[in-house]
C-alpha positions as CSV (number, residue, x, y, z in Angstrom):
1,X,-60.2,-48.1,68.8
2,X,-58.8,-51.4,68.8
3,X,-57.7,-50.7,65.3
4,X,-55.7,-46.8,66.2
5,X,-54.4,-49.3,69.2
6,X,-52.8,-51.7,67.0
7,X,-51.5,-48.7,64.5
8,X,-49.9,-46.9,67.5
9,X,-48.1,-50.2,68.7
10,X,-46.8,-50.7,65.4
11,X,-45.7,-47.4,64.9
12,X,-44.0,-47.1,68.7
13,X,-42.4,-50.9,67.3
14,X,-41.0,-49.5,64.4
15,X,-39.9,-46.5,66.1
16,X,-37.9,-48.3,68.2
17,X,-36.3,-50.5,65.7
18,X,-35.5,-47.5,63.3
19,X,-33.3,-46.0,66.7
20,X,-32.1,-49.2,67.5
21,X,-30.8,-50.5,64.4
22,X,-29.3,-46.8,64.2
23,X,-27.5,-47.0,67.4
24,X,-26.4,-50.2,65.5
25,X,-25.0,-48.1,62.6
26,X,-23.6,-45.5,64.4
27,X,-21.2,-47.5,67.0
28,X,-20.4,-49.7,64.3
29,X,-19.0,-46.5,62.1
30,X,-17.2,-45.4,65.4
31,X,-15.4,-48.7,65.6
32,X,-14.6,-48.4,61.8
33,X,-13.0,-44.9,62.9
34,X,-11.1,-46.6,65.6
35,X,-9.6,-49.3,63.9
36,X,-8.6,-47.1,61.0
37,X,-7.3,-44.7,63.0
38,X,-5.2,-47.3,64.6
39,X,-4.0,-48.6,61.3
40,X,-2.9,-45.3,60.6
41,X,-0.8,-45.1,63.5
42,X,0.2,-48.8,63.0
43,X,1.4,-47.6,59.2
44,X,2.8,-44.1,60.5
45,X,5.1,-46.3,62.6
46,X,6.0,-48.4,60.8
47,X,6.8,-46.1,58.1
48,X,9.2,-44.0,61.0
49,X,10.6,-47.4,61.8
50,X,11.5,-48.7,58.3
51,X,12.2,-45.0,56.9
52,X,15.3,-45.0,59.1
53,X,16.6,-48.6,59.8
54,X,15.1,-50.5,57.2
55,X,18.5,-51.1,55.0
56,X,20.4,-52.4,58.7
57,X,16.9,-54.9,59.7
58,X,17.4,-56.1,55.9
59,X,21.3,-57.2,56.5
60,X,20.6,-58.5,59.8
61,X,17.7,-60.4,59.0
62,X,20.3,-61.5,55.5
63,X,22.4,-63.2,57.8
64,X,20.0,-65.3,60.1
65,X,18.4,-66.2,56.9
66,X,21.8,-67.4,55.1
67,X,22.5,-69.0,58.7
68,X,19.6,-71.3,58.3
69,X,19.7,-71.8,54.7
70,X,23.2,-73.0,55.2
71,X,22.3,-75.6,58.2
72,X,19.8,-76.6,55.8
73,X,22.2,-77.4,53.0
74,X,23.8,-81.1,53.1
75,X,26.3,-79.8,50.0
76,X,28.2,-76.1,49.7
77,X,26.9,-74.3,46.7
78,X,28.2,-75.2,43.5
79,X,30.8,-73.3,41.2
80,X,28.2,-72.5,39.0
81,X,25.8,-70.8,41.7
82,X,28.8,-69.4,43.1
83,X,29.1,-67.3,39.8
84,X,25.6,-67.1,39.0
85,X,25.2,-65.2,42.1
86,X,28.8,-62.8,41.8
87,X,27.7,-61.5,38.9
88,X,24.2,-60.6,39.8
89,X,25.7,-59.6,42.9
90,X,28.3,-57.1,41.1
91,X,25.7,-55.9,38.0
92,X,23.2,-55.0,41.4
93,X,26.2,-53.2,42.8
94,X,26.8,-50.7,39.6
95,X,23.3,-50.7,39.0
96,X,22.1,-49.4,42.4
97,X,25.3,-47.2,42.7
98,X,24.5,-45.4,39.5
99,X,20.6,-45.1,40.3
100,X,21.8,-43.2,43.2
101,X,24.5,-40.6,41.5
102,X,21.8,-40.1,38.8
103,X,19.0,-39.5,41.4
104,X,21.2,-37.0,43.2
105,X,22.3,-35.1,40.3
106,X,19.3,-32.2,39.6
107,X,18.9,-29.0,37.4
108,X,19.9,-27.8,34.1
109,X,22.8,-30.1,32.3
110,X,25.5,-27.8,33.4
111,X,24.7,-27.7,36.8
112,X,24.1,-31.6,37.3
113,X,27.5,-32.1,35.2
114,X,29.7,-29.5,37.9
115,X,27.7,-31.5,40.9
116,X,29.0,-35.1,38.9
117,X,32.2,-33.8,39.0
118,X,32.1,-32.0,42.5
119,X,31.4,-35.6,43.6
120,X,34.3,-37.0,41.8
121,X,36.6,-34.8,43.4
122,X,35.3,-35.2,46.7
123,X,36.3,-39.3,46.0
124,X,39.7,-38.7,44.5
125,X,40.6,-36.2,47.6
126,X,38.6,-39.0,49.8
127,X,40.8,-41.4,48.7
128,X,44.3,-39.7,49.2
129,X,43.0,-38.7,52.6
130,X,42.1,-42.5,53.6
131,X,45.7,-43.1,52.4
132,X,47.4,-41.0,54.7
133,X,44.9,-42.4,57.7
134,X,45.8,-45.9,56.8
135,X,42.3,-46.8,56.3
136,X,42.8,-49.5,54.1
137,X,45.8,-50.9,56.3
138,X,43.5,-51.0,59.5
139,X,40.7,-52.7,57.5
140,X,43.0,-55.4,56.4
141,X,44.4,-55.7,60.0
142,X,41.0,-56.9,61.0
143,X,40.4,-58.2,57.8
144,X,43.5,-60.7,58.2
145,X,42.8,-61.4,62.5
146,X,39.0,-62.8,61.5
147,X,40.5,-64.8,58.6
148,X,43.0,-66.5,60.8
149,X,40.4,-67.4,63.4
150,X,38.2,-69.2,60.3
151,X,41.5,-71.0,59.1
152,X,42.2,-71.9,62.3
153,X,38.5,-73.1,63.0
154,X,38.7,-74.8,59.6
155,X,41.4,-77.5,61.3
156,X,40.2,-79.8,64.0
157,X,41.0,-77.7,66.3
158,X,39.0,-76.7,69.0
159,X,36.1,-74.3,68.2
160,X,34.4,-72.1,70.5
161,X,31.2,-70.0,69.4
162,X,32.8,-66.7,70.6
163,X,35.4,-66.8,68.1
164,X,32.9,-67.4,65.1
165,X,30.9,-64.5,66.0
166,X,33.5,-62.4,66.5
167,X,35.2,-63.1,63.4
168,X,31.7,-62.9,61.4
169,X,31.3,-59.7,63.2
170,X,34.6,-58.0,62.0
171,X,33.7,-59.2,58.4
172,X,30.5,-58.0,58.6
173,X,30.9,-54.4,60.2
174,X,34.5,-53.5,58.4
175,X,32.3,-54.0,54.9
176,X,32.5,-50.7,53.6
177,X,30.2,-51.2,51.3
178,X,28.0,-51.7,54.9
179,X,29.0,-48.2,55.9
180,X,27.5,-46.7,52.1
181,X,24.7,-48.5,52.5
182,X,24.0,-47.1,56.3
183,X,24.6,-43.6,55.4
184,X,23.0,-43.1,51.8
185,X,20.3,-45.0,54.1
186,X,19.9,-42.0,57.0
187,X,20.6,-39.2,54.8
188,X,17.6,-40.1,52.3
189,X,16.2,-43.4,53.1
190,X,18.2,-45.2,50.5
191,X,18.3,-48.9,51.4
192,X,19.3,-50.8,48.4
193,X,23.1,-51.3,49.2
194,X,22.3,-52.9,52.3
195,X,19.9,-54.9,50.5
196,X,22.6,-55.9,48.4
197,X,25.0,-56.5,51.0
198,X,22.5,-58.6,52.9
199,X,22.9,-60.8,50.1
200,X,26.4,-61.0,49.9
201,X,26.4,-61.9,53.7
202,X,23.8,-64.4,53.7
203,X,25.9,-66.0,51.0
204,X,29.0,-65.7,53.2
205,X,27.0,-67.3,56.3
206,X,26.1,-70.2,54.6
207,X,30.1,-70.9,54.8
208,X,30.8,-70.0,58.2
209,X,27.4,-72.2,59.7
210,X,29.1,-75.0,58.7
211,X,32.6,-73.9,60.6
212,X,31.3,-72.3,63.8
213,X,27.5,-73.7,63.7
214,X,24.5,-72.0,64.6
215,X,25.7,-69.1,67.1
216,X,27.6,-67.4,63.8
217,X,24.5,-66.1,63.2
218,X,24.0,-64.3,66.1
219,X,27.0,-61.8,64.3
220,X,23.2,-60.4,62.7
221,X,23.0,-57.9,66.2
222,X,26.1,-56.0,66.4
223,X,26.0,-55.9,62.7
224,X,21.8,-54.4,63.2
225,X,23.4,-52.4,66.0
226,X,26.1,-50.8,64.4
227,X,24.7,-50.0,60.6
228,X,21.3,-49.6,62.8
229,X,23.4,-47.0,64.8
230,X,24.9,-45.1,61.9
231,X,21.5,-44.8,60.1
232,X,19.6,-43.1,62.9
233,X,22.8,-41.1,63.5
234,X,23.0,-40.2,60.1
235,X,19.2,-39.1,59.9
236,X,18.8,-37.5,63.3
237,X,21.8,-35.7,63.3
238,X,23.6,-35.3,60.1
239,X,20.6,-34.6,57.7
240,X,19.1,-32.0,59.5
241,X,22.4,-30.1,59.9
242,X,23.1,-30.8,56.1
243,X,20.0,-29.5,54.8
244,X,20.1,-26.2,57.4
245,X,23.5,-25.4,55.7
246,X,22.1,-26.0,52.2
247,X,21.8,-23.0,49.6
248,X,18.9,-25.5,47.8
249,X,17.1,-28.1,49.3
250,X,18.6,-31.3,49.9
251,X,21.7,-29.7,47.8
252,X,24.3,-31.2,50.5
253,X,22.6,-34.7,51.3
254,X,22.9,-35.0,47.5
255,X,26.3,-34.7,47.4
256,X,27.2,-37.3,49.8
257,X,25.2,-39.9,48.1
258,X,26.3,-38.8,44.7
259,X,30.1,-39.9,46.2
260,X,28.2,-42.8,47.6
261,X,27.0,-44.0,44.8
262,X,30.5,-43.5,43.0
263,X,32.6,-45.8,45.5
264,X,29.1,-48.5,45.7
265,X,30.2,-48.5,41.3
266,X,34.2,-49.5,42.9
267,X,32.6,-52.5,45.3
268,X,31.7,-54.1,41.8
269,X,35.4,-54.3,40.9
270,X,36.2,-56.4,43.7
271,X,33.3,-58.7,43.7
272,X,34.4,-59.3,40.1
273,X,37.7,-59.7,40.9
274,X,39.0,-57.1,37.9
275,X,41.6,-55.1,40.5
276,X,42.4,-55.1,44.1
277,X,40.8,-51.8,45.4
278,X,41.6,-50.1,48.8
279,X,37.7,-49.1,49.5
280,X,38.4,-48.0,52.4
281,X,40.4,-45.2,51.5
282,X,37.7,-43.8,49.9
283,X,35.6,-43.8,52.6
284,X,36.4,-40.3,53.7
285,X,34.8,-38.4,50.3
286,X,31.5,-38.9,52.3
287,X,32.6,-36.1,54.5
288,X,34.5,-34.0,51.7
289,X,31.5,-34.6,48.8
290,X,29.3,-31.8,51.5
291,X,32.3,-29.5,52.2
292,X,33.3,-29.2,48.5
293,X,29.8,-28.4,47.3
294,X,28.8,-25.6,50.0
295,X,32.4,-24.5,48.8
296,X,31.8,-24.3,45.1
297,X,27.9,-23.3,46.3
């Protein structure tokens, strides 16, 4: 008896650890599920998030970054980092701008040659429409108002932190290479010309730190809310009606970045100084490039 005793006890003992260590497993597998189902949320959001402002968070954060690299500097860059980064700045230019006309172009080799060349003539007919709107002429305007301010702010004279972020601002936002990069950006999630761009910028801010100081930086919002604004406008907006009017998928988004791609290749001949382009002139084959191809169908 004292022997069944002790083999009941033992068994109710083991019993009991057996359900306990299982309750064990079992809410640790439910907090597994939890916290992976919260990473997946965490990633699905931040996937939204960066799948339709990523290129306009990149060019913002550009310019804080070039803000306190150029606090940080005791020296202005040399002439030979100067060029070093023009060139790679230019060579990422045409390479990203023909990435994207290639990645845009689809089908047989006739049919990707006509959609080439439908983009083509959506940026010659862009540009002589951006002629007759003055485009170019209004770009320079504010082009020529944010370059007196710096000349004036490179004298003794009085500087107040309005007028740096101001004038950063203009330069920042009237970059049509900015307004490329914020569309080709919405319409298919194509960041890389704001990536370049950012670049360029945190290049330029290193400069104007050392004119206006620290609150030139803070030219990174309205530059986030603007390209931020034209993304989401672009993607929310734009795309859907694009693709609803498409005879193939995606056919008309293509288009667009296909011209988009063509005037990014121009932005390299001005960042190499070859020829004085008016880019903004072109800027109106964006709207054309989607027109001409449900046209030609």
């Amino acid at each position: 008896m004292p022997c069944e005793k002790y083999r009941v006890g033992t068994q109710s003992h083991g019993l009991r650890g057996l359900v306990f260590v299982s309750a064990i497993c079992h809410g640790v597998k439910q907090a597994c599920a939890a916290r992976a189902k919260i990473f997946r949320l965490a990633l699905c959001a931040r996937a939204a998030l960066s799948g339709r402002v990523t290129g306009a968070f990149l060019n913002a954060i550009g310019i804080l970054l070039g803000g306190l690299w150029g606090l940080a500097l005791r020296k202005p860059l040399s002439l030979r980092t100067q060029v070093f980064f023009r060139s790679a700045l230019g060579l990422s230019v045409i390479f990203f701008g023909w990435r994207l006309v290639w990645l845009s172009q689809g089908g047989p080799f006739l049919s990707a040659l006509a959609q080439f060349l439908t983009a083509l003539l959506a940026v010659t007919l862009g540009f002589w429409t951006g002629k007759l709107l003055h485009l170019q002429k209004w770009s320079n305007r504010l082009g020529r108002r944010a370059g007196n301010v710096i000349a004036t702010a490179q004298t003794n004279a009085p500087r107040e932190a309005g007028d740096g972020i101001a004038a950063c601002t203009v330069l920042f936002c009237a970059a049509p290479l900015g307004w490329l990069g914020a569309v080709t950006d919405g319409l298919s999630g194509y960041c890389w010309l704001l990536a370049v761009k950012a670049i360029m910028d945190a290049l330029a801010m290193t400069s104007f730190v050392k004119i206006f100081r620290w609150p030139a930086a803070l030219s990174a919002l309205p530059v986030l809310v603007l390209l931020g604004g034209i993304t989401l406008g672009c993607r929310l907006g734009v795309a859907p009606f694009l693709d609803a009017h498409s005879l193939h998928e995606h056919t008309l988004i293509n288009s667009v970045n296909a011209a988009a791609g063509l005037i990014a290749c121009a932005v390299a001949l001005v960042i190499f100084e070859v020829r004085k382009v008016e880019l903004a002139n072109f800027l109106p084959g964006l709207a054309l490039a989607p027109l001409l191809a449900w046209w030609f169908g």
